[in-house]
FIKOLZA-1660 file (N, C-alpha, C; in steps of 0.1 Angstrom, whole numbers, plus 5000, padded with zeros to 4 digits):
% residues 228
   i   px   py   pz ch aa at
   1 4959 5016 5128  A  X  N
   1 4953 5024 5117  A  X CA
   1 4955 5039 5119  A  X  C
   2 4960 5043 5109  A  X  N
   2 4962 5061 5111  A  X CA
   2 4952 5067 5099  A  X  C
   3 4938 5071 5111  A  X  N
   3 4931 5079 5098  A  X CA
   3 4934 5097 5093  A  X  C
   4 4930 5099 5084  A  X  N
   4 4927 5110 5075  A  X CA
   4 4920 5118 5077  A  X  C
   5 4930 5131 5080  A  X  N
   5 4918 5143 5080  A  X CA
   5 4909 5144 5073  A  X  C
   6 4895 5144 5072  A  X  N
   6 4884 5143 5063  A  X CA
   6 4883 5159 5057  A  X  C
   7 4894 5168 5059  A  X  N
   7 4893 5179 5053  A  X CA
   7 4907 5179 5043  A  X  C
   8 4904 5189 5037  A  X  N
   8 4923 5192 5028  A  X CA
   8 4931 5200 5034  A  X  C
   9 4917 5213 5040  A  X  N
   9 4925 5222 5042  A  X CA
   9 4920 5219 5063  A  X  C
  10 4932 5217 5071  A  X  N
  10 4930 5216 5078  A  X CA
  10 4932 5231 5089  A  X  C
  11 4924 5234 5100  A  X  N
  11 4925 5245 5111  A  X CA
  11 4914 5243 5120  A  X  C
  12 4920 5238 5132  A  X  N
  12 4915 5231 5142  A  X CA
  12 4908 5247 5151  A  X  C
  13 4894 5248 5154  A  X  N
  13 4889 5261 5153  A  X CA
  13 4879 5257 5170  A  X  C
  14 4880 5246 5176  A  X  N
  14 4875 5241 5191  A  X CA
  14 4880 5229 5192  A  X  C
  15 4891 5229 5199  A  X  N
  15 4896 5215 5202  A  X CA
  15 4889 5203 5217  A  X  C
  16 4896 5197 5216  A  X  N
  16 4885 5181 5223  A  X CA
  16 4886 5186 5236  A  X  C
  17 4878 5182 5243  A  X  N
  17 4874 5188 5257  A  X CA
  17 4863 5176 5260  A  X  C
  18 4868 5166 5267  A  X  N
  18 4861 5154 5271  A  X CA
  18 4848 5159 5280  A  X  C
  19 4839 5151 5275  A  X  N
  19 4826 5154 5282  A  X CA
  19 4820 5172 5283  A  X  C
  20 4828 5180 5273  A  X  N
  20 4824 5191 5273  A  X CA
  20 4822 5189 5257  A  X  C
  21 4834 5193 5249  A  X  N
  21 4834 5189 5234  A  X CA
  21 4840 5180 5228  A  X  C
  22 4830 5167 5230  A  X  N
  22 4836 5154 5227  A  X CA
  22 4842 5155 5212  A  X  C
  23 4847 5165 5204  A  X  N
  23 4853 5159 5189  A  X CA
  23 4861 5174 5189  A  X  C
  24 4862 5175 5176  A  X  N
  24 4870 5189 5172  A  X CA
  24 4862 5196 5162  A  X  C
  25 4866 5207 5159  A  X  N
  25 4858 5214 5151  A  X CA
  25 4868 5221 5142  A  X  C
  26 4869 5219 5128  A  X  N
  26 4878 5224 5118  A  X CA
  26 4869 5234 5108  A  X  C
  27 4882 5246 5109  A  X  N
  27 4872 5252 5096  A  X CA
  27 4877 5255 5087  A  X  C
  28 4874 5264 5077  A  X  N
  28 4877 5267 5065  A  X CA
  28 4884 5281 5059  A  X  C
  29 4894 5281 5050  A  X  N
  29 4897 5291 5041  A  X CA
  29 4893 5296 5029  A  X  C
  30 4892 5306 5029  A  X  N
  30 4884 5310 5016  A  X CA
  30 4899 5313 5004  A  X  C
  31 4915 5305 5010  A  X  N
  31 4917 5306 5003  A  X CA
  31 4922 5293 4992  A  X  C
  32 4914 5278 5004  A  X  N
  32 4922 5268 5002  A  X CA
  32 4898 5261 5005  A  X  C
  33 4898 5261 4990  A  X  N
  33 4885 5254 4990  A  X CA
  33 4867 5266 4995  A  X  C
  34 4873 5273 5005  A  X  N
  34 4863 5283 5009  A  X CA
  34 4858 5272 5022  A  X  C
  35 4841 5282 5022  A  X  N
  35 4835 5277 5036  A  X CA
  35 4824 5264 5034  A  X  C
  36 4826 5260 5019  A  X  N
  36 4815 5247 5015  A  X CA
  36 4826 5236 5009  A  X  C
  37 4841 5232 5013  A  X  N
  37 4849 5221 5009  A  X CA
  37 4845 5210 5012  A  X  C
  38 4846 5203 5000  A  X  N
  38 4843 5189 5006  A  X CA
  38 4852 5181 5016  A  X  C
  39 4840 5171 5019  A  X  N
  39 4844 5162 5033  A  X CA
  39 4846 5150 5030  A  X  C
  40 4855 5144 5037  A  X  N
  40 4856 5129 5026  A  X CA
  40 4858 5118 5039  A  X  C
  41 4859 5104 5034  A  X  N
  41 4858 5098 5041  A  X CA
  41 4877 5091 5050  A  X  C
  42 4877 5095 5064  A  X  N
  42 4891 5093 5073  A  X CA
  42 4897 5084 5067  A  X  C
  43 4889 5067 5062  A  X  N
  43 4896 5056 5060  A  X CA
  43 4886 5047 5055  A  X  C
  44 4890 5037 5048  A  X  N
  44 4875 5025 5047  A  X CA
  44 4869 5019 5058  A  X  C
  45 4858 5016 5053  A  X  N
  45 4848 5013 5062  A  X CA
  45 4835 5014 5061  A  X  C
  46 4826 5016 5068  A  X  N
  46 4811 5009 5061  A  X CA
  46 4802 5016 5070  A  X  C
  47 4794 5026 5062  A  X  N
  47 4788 5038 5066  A  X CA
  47 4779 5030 5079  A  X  C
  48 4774 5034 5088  A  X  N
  48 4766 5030 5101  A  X CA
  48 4753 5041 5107  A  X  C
  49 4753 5051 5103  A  X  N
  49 4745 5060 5109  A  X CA
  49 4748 5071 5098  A  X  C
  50 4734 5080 5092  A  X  N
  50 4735 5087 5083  A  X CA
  50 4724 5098 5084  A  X  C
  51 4725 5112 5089  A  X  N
  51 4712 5119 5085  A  X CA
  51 4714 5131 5069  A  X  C
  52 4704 5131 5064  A  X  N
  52 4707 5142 5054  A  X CA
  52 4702 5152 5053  A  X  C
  53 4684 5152 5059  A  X  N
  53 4675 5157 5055  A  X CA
  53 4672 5168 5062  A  X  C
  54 4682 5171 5074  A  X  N
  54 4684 5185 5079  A  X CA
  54 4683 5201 5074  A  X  C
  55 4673 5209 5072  A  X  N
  55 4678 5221 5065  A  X CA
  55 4674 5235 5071  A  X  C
  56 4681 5233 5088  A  X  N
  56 4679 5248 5092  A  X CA
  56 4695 5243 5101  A  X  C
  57 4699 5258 5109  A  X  N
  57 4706 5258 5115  A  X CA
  57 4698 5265 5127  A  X  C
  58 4706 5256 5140  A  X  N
  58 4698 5258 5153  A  X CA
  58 4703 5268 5163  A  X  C
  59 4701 5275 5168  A  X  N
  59 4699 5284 5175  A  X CA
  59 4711 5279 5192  A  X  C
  60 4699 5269 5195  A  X  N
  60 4700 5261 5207  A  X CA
  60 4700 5246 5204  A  X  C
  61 4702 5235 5217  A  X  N
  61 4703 5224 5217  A  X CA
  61 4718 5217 5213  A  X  C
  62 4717 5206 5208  A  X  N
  62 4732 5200 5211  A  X CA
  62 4728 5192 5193  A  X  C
  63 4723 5196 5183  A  X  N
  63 4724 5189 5173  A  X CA
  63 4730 5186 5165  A  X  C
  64 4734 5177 5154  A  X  N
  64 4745 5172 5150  A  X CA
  64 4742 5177 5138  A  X  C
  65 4728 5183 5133  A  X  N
  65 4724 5183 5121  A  X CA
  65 4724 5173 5106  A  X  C
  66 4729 5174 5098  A  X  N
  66 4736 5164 5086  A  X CA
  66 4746 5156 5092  A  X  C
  67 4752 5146 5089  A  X  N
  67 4761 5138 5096  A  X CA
  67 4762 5123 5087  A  X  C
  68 4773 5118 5094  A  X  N
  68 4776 5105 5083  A  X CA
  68 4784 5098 5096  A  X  C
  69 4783 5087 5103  A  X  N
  69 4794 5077 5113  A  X CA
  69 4801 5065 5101  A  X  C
  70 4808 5063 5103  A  X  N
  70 4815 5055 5093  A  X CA
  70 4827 5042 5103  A  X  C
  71 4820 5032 5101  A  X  N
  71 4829 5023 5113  A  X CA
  71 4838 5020 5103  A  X  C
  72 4856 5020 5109  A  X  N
  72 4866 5018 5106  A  X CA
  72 4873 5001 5111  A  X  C
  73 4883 5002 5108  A  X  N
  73 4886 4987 5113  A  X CA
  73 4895 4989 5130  A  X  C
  74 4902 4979 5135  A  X  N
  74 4905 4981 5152  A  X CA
  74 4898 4990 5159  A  X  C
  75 4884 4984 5159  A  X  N
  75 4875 4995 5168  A  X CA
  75 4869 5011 5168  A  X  C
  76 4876 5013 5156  A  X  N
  76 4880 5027 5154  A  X CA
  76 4862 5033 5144  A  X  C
  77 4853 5045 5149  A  X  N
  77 4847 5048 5143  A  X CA
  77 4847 5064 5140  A  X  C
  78 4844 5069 5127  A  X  N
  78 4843 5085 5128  A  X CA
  78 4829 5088 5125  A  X  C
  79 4828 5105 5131  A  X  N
  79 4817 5111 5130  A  X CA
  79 4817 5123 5121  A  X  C
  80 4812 5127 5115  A  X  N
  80 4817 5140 5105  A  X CA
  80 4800 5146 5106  A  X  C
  81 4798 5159 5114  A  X  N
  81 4786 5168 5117  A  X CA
  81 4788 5177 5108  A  X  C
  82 4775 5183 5108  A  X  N
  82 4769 5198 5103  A  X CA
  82 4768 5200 5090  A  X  C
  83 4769 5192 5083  A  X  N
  83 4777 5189 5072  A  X CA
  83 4759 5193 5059  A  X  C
  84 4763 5200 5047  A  X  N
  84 4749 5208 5041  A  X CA
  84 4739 5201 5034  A  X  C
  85 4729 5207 5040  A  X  N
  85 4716 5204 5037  A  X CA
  85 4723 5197 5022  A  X  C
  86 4716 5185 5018  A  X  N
  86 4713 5176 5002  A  X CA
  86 4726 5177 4994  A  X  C
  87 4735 5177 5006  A  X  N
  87 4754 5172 5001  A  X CA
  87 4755 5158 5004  A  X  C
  88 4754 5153 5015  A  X  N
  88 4752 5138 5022  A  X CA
  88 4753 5128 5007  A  X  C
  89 4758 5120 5001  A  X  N
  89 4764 5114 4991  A  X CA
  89 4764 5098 5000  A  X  C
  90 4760 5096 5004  A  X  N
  90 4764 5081 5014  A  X CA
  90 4748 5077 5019  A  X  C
  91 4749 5062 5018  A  X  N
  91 4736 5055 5029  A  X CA
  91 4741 5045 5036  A  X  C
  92 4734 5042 5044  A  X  N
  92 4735 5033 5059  A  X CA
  92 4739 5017 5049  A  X  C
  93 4751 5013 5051  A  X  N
  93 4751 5000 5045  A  X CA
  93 4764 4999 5035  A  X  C
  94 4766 5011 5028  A  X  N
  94 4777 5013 5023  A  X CA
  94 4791 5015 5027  A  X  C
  95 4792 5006 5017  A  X  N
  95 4811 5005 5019  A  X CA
  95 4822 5012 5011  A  X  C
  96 4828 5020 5021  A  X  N
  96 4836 5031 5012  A  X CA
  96 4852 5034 5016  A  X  C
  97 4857 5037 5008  A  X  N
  97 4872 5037 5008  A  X CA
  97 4876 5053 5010  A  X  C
  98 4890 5054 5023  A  X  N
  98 4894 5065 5021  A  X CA
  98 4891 5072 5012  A  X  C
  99 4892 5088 5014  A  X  N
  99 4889 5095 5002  A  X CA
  99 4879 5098 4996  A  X  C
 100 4868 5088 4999  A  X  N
 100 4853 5092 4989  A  X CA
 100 4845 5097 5000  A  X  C
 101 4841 5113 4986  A  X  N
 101 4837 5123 4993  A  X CA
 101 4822 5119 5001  A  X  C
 102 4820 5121 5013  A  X  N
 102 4807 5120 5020  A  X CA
 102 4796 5130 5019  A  X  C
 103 4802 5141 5017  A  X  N
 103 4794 5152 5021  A  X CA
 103 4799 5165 5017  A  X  C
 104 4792 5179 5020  A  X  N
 104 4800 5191 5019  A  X CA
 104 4799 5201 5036  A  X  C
 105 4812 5205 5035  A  X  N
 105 4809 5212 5050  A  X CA
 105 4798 5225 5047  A  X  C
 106 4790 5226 5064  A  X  N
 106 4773 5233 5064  A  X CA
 106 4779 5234 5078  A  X  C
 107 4765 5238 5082  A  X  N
 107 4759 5247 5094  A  X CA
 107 4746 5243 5100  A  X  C
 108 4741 5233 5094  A  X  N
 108 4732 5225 5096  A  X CA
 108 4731 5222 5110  A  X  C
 109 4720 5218 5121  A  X  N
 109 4721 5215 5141  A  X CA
 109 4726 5227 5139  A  X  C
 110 4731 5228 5158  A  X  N
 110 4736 5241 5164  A  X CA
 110 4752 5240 5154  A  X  C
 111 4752 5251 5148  A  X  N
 111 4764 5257 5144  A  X CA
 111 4767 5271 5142  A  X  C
 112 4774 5277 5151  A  X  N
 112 4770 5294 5147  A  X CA
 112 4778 5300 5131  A  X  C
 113 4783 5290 5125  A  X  N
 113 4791 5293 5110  A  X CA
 113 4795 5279 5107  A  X  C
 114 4798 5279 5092  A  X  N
 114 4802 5268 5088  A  X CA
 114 4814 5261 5091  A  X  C
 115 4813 5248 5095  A  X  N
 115 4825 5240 5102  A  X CA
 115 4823 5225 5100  A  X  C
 116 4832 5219 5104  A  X  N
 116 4832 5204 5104  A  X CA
 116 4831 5202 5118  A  X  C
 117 4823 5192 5125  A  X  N
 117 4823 5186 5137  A  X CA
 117 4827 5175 5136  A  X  C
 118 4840 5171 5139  A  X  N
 118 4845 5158 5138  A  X CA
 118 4848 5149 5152  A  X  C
 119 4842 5135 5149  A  X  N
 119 4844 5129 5164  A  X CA
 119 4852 5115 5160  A  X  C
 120 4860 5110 5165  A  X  N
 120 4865 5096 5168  A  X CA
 120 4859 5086 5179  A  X  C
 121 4857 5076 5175  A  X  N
 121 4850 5069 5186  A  X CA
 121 4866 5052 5188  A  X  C
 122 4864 5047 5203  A  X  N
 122 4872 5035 5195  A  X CA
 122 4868 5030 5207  A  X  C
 123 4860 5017 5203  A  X  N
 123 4850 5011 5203  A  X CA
 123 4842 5016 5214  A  X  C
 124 4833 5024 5209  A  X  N
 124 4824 5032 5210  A  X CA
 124 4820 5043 5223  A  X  C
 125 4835 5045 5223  A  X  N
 125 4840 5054 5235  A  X CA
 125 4846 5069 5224  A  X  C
 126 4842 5080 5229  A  X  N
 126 4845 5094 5223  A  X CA
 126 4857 5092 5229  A  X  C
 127 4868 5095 5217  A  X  N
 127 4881 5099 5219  A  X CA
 127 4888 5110 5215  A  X  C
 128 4901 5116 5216  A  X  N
 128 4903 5127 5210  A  X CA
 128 4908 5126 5195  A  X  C
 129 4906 5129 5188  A  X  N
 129 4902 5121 5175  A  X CA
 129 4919 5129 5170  A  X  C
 130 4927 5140 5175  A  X  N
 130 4943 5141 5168  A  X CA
 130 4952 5131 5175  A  X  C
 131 4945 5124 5186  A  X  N
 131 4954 5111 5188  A  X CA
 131 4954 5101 5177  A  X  C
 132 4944 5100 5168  A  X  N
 132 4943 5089 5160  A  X CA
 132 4943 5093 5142  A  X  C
 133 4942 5107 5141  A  X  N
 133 4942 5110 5128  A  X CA
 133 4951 5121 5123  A  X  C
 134 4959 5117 5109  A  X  N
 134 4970 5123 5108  A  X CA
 134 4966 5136 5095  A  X  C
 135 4980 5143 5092  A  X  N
 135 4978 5149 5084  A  X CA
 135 4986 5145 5071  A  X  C
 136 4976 5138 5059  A  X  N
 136 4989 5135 5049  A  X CA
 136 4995 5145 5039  A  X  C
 137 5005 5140 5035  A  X  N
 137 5013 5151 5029  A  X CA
 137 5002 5163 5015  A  X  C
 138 4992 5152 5015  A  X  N
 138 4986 5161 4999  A  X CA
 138 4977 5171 5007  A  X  C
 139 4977 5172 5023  A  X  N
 139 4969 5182 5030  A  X CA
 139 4974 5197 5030  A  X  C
 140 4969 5206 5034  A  X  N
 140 4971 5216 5037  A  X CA
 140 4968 5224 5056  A  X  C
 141 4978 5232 5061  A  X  N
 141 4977 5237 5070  A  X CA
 141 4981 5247 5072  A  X  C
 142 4967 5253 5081  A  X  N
 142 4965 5266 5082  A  X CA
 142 4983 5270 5090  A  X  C
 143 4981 5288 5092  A  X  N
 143 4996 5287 5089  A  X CA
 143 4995 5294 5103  A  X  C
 144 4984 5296 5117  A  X  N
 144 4978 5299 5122  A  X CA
 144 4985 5290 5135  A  X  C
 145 4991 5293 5143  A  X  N
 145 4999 5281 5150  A  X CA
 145 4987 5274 5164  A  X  C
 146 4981 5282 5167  A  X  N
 146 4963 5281 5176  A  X CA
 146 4958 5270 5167  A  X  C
 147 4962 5269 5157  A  X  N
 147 4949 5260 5148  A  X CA
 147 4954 5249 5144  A  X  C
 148 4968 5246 5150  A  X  N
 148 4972 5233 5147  A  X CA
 148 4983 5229 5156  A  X  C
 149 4980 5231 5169  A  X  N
 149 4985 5217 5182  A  X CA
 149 4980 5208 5181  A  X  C
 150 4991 5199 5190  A  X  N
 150 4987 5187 5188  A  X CA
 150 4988 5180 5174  A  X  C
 151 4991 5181 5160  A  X  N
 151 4986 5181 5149  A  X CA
 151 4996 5166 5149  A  X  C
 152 4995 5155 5140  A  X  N
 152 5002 5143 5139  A  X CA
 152 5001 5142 5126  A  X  C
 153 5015 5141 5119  A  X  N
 153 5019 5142 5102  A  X CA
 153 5018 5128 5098  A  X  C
 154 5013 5123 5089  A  X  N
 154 5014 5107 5083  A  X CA
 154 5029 5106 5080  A  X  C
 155 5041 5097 5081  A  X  N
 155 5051 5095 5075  A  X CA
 155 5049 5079 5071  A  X  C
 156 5053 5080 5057  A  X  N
 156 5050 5064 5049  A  X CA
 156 5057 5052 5057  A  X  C
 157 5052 5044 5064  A  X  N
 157 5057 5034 5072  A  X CA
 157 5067 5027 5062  A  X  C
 158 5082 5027 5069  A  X  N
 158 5096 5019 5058  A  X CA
 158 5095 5004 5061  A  X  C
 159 5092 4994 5053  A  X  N
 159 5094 4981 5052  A  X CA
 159 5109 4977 5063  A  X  C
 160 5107 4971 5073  A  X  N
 160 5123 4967 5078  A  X CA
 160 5130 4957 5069  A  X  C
 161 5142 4966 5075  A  X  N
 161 5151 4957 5066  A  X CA
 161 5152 4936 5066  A  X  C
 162 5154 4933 5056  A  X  N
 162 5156 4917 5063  A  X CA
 162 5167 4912 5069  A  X  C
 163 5167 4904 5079  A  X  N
 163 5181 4902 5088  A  X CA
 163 5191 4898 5078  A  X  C
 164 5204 4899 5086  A  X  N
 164 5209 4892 5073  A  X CA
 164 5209 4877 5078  A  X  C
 165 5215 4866 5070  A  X  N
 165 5218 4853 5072  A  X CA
 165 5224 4849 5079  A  X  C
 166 5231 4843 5087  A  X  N
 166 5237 4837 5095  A  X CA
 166 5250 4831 5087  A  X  C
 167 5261 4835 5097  A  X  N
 167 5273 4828 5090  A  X CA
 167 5276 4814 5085  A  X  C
 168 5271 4804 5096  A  X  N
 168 5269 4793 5094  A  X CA
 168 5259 4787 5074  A  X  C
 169 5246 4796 5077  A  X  N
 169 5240 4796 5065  A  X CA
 169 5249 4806 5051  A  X  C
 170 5255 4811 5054  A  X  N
 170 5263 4815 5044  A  X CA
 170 5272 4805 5040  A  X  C
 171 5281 4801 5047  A  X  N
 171 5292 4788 5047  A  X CA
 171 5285 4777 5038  A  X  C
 172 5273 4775 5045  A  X  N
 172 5263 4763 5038  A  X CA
 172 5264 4763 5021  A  X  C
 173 5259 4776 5018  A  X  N
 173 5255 4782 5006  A  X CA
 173 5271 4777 4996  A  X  C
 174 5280 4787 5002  A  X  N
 174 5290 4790 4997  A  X CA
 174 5297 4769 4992  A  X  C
 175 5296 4762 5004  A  X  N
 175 5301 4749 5000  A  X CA
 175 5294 4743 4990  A  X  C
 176 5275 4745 4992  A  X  N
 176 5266 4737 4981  A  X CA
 176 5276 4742 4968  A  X  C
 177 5275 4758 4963  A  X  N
 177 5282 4764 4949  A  X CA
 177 5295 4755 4947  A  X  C
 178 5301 4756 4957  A  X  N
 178 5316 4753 4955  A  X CA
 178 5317 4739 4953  A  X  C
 179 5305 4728 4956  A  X  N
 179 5309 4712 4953  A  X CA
 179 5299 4711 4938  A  X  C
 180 5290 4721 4934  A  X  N
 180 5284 4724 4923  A  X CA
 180 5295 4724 4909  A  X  C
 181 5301 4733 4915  A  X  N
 181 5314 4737 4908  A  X CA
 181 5318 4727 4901  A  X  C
 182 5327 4719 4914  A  X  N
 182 5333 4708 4914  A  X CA
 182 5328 4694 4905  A  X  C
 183 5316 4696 4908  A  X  N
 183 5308 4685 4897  A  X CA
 183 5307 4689 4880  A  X  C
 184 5304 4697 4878  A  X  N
 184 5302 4707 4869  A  X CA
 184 5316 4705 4862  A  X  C
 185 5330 4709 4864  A  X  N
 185 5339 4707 4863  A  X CA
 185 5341 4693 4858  A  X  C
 186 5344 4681 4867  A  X  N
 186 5345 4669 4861  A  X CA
 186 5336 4665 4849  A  X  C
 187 5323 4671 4847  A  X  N
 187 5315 4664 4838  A  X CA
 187 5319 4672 4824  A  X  C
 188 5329 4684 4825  A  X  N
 188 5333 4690 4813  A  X CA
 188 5343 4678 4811  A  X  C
 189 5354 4676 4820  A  X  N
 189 5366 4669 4814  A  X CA
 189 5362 4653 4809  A  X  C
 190 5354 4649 4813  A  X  N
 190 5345 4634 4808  A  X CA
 190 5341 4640 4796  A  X  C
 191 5333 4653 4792  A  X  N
 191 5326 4652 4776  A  X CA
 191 5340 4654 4767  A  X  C
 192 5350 4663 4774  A  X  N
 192 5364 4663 4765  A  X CA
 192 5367 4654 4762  A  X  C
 193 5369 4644 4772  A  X  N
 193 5378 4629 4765  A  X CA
 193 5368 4623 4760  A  X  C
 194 5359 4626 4756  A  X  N
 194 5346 4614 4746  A  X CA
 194 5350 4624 4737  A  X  C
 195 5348 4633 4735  A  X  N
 195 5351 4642 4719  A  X CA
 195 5366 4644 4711  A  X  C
 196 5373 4638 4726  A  X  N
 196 5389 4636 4718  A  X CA
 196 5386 4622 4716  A  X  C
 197 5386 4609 4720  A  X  N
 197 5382 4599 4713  A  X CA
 197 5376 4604 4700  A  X  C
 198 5362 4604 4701  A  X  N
 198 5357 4606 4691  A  X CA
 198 5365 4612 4672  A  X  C
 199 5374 4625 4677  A  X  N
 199 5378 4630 4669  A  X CA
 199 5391 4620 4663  A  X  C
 200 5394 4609 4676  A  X  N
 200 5411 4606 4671  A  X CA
 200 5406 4592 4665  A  X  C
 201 5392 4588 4663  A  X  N
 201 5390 4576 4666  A  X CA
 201 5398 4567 4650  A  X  C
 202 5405 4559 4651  A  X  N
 202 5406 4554 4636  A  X CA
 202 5407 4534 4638  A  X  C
 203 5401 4535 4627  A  X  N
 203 5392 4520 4629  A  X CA
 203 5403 4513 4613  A  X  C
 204 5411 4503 4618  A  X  N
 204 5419 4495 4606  A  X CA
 204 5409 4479 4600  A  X  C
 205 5416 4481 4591  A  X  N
 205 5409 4468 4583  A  X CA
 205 5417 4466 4575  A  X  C
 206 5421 4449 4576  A  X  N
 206 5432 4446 4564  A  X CA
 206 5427 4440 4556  A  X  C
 207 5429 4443 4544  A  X  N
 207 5428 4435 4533  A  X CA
 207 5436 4432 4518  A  X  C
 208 5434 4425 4512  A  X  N
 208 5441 4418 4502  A  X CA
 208 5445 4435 4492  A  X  C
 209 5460 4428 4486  A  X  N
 209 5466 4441 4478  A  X CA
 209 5455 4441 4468  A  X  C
 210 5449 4430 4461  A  X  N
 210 5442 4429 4451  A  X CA
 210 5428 4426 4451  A  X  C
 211 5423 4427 4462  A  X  N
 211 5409 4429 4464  A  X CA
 211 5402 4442 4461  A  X  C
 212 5388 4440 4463  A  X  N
 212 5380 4452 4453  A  X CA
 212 5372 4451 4464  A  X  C
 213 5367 4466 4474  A  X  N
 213 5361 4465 4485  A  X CA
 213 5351 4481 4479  A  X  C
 214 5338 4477 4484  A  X  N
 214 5331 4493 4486  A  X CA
 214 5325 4496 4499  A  X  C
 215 5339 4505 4505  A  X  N
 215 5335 4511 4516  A  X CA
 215 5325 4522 4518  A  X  C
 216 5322 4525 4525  A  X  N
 216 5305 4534 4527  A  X CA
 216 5314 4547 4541  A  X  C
 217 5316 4556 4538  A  X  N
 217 5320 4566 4546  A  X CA
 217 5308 4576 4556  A  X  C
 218 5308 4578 4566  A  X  N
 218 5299 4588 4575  A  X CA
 218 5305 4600 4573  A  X  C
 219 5292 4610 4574  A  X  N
 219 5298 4627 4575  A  X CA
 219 5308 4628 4583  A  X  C
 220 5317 4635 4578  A  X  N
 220 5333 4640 4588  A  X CA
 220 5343 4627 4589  A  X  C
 221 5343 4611 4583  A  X  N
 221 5350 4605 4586  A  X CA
 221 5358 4605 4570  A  X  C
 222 5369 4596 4576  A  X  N
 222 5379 4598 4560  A  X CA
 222 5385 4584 4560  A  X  C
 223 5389 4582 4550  A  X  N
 223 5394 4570 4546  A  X CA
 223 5414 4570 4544  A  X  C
 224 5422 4566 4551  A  X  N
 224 5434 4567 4552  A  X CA
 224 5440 4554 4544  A  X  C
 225 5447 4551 4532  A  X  N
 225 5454 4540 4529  A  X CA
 225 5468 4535 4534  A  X  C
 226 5472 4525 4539  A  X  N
 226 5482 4526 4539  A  X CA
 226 5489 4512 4538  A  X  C
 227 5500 4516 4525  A  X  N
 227 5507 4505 4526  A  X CA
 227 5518 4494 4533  A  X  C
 228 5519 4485 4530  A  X  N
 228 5524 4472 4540  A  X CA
 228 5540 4474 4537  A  X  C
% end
């Protein structure tokens, strides 16, 4: 599964630092959405953990403030922090599809300015979440080269090609057509020689010079006389 930056405008602003800063921290352009863009959801999946009702920004402590976890499929779960006071658009139990918006980016828990705190979990271990989430083409990136190492582009996975057939199965093919043919063929020259009969067909009857006969003719047939 390759999830989705849950931003548009992407600029990675504290990158993952295991057991120090278990997720990333992305922020914002005031010229691509500003410092309150919406947040949306990495991929489908079915909301699991939700706060909303957060509305100070903290000083101290380790809080997550507003927030939305959203379990993915192959073990895969996201965290999306800080996120503003009575934006939260999601509840515990819901099932939602890439793209639908969760929230709006805040400052909500410890955040010294507005940011996204994003975490990947896979299965239920913090991971570095640019290992597993890409950036798709309708995104934007900052132009800031600090703000986007590491970064992984979506490219649309190409159907492989189908093998081709096997010679043998080709040969197969080509003989079924060719004795098709063949049949096909004879059953024309059989309807020919019934429709040349048919057309040559002439049927004699003899009868007296001085007899009086009333013959009965079919469509297309003709009557030929001929004398003795």
């Amino acid at each position: 599964m390759k999830l989705k930056y849950p931003v548009n405008y992407i600029a990675i602003t504290t990158y993952f630092k295991k057991g120090v800063h278990n997720g990333i921290d992305l922020g914002w352009s005031s010229a691509y959405g500003g410092s309150e863009q919406a947040i949306y959801a990495p991929a489908d999946g079915i909301v699991t953990a939700v706060r909303k009702d957060y509305n100070q920004t903290d000083a101290t402590g380790s809080s997550y403030g507003n927030y939305v976890k959203i379990k993915h499929a192959n073990g895969l779960s996201t965290l999306c922090a800080h996120l503003k006071y009575g934006s939260v658009s999601v509840n515990v139990g819901d099932t939602i599809t890439e793209g639908t918006q969760i929230g709006i980016m805040g400052r909500t828990g410890r955040a010294n300015g507005n940011h996204l705190h994003y975490e990947v979990f896979l299965n239920d271990t913090k991971v570095n979440p640019e290992d597993y989430t890409y950036v798709y083409p309708t995104q934007i990136v900052s132009s800031n080269p600090t703000a986007t190492e590491g970064l992984l582009y979506y490219t649309k996975e190409e159907t492989p090609p189908t093998p081709p057939e096997t010679v043998d199965e080709l040969k197969r093919q080509i003989q079924f057509l060719e004795d098709k043919i063949s049949l096909q063929t004879k059953e024309i020259e059989i309807l020919k020689q019934e429709l040349s009969e048919k057309e040559n067909f002439i049927f004699e009857y003899n009868v007296e010079e001085t007899a009086l006969y009333e013959i009965e003719l079919y469509k297309g047939e003709m009557l030929y006389i001929k004398e003795n």
